[in-house]
C-alpha positions as a Markdown table, in Angstrom:
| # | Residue | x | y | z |
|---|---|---|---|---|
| 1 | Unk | 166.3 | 50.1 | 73.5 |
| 2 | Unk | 165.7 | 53.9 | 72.0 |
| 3 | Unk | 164.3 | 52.2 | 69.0 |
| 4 | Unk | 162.1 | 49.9 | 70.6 |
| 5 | Unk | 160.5 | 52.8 | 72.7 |
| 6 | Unk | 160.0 | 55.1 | 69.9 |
| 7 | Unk | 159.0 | 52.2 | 67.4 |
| 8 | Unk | 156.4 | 51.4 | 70.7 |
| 9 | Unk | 154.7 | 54.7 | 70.7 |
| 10 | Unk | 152.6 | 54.1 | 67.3 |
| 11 | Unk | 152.8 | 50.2 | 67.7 |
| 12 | Unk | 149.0 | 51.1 | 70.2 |
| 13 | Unk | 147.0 | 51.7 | 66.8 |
| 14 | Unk | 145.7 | 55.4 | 65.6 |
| 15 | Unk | 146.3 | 57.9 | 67.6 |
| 16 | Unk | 143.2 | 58.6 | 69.8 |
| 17 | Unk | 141.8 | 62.0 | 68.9 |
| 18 | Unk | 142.2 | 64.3 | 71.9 |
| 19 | Unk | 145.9 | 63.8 | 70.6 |
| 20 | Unk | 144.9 | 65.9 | 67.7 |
| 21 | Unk | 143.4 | 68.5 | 69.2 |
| 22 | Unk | 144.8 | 72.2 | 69.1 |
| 23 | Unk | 146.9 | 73.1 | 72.2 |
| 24 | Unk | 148.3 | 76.8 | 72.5 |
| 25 | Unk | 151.9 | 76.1 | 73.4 |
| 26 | Unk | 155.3 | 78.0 | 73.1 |
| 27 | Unk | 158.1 | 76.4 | 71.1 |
| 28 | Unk | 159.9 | 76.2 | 74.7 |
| 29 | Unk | 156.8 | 74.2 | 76.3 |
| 30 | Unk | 156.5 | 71.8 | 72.8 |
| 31 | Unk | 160.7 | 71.7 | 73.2 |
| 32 | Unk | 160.2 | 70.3 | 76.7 |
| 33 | Unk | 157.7 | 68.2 | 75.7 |
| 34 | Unk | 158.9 | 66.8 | 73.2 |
| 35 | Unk | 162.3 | 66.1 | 75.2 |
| 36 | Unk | 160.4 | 64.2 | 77.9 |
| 37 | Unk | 157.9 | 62.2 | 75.7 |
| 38 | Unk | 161.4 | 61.0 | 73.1 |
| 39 | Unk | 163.8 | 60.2 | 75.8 |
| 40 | Unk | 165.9 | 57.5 | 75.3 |
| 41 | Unk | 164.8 | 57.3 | 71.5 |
| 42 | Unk | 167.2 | 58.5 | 68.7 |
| 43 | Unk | 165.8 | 61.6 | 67.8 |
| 44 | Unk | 167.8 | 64.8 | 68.6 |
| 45 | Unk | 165.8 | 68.1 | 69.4 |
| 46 | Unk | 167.3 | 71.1 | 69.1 |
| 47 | Unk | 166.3 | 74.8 | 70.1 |
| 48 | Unk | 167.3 | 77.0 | 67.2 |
| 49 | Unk | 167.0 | 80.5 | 64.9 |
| 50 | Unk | 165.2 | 80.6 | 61.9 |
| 51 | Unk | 166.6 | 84.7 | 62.0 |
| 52 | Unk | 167.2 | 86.8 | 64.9 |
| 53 | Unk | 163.2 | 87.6 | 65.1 |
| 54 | Unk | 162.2 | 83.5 | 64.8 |
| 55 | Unk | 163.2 | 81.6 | 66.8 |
| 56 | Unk | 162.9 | 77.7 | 65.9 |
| 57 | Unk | 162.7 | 73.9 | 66.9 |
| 58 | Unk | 164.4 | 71.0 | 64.8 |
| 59 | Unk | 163.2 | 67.9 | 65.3 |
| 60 | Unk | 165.6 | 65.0 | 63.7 |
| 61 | Unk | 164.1 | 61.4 | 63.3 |
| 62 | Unk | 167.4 | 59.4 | 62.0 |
| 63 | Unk | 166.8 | 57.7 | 58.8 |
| 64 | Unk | 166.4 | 54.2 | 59.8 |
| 65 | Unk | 163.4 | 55.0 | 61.7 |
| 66 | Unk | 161.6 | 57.4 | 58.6 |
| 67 | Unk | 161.7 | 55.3 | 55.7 |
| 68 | Unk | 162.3 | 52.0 | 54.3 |
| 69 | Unk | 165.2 | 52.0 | 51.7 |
| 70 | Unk | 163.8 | 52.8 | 48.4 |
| 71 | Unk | 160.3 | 54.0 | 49.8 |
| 72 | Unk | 158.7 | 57.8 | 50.6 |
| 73 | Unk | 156.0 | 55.9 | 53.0 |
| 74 | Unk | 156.5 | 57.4 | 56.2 |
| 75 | Unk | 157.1 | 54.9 | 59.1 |
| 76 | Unk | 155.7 | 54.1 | 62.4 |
| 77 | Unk | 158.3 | 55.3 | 64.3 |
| 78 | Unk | 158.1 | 58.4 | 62.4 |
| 79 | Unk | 154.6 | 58.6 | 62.4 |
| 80 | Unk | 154.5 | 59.1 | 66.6 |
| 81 | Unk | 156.7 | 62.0 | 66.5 |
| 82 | Unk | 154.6 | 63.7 | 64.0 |
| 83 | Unk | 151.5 | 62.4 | 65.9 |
| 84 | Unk | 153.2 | 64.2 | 68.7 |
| 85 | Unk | 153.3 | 67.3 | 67.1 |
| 86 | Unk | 150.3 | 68.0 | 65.5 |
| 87 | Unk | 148.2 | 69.6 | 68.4 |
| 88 | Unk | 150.9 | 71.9 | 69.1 |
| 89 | Unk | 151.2 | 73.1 | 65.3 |
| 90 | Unk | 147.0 | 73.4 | 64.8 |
| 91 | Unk | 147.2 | 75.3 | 68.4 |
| 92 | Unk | 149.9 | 77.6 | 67.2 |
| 93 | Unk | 148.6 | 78.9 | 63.5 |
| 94 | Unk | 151.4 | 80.9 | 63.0 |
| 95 | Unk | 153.7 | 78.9 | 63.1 |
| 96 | Unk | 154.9 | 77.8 | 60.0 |
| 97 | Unk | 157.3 | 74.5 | 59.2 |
| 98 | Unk | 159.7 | 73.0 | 56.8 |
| 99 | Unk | 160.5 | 69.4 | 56.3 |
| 100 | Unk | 163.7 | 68.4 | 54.7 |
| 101 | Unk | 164.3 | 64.2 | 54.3 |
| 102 | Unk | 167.1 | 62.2 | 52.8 |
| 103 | Unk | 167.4 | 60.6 | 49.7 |
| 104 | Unk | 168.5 | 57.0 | 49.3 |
| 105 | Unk | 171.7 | 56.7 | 47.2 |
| 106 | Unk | 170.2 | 54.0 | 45.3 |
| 107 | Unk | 167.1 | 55.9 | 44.4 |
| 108 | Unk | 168.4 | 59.5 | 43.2 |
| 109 | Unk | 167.6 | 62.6 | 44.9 |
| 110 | Unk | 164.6 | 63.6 | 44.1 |
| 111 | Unk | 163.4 | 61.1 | 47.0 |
| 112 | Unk | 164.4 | 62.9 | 49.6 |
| 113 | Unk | 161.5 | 65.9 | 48.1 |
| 114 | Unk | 159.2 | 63.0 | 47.9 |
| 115 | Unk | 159.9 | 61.6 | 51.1 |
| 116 | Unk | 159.2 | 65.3 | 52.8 |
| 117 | Unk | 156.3 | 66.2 | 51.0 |
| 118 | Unk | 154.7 | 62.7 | 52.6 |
| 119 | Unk | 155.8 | 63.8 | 56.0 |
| 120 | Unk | 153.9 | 67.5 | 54.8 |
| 121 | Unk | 151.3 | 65.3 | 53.8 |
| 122 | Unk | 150.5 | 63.6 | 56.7 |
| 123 | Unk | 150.7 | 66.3 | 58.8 |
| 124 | Unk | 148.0 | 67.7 | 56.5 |
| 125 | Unk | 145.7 | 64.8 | 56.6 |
| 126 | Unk | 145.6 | 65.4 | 60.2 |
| 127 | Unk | 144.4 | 69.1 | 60.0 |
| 128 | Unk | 147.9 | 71.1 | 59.6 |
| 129 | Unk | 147.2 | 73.7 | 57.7 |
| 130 | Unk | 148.6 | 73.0 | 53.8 |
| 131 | Unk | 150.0 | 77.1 | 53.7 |
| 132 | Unk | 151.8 | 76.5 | 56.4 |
| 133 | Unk | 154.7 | 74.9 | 54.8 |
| 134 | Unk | 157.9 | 76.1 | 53.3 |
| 135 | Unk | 158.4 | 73.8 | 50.2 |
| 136 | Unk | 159.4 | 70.4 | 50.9 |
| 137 | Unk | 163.1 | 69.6 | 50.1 |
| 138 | Unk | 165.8 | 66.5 | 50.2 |
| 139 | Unk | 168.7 | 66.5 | 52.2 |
| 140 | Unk | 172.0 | 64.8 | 51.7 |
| 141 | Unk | 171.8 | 63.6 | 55.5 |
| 142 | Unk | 171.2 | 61.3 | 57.5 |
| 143 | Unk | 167.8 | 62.4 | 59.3 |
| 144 | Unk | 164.3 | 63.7 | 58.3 |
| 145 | Unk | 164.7 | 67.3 | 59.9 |
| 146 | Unk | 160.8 | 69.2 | 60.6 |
| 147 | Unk | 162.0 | 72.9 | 61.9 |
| 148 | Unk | 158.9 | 74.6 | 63.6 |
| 149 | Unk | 159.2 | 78.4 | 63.5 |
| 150 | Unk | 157.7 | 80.8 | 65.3 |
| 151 | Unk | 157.2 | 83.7 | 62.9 |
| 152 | Unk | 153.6 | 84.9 | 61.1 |
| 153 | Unk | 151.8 | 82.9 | 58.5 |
| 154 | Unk | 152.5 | 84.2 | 55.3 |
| 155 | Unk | 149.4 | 86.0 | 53.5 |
């Protein structure tokens, strides 16, 4: 049932665009969003560090519902959490995120970097800054992981 509700929130079309407009949040108000708008979906929200001075918000999409085996084309499912999130990040420039994916077995690992830099990309497209992000890197799990941290821009 989780996937059918998360896989239901981009099954309406694009994304109107007051959904894409900048909203001033903290990381706890986006955490509690978040948290109500994904319950009963797979992905796992967490309220983290980045250091002692950043505090941080990790936002897991399981694999199944990122990418197709083989493929770096971000799906639907993920595609509404991202949706979700980029008012918050355009409303909150100094926030900067990283976005780590996994690699399929069968493909080698350098498709889990190409798998995050389309997640970067289509956060981009929809008018995340490009500075913004920490370089984008494969992970030997099981989820695409986008931490949001609360620390200044880098010059």
């Amino acid at each position: 049932m989780g996937l059918v509700a998360l896989a239901g929130c981009a099954a309406t079309g694009p994304a109107p665009p007051a959904l894409f407009e900048p909203r001033a949040l903290s990381l706890a108000e986006l955490d509690a969003e978040l948290r109500r708008e994904l319950k009963g979906t797979p992905v796992q929200i967490s309220a983290t560090a980045a250091s002692s001075e950043s505090p941080a918000l990790l936002i897991g999409v399981p694999q199944p519902h990122g990418f197709e085996l083989g493929s770096a084309a971000v799906k639907p499912a993920l595609a509404a959490v991202l949706d979700r999130l980029v008012a918050a990040l355009k409303g909150n420039p100094r926030w900067l995120v990283q976005v780590s994916a996994p690699f399929d077995p069968r493909s080698g690992s350098f498709q889990g970097q190409d798998r995050a830099s389309a997640v970067r990309d289509y956060l981009v497209v929809r008018g995340v800054a490009a500075p913004r992000f920490e370089p984008p890197r494969g992970n030997a799990g099981s989820a695409t992981e986008i931490t949001v941290i609360d620390r200044p821009v880098r010059p």
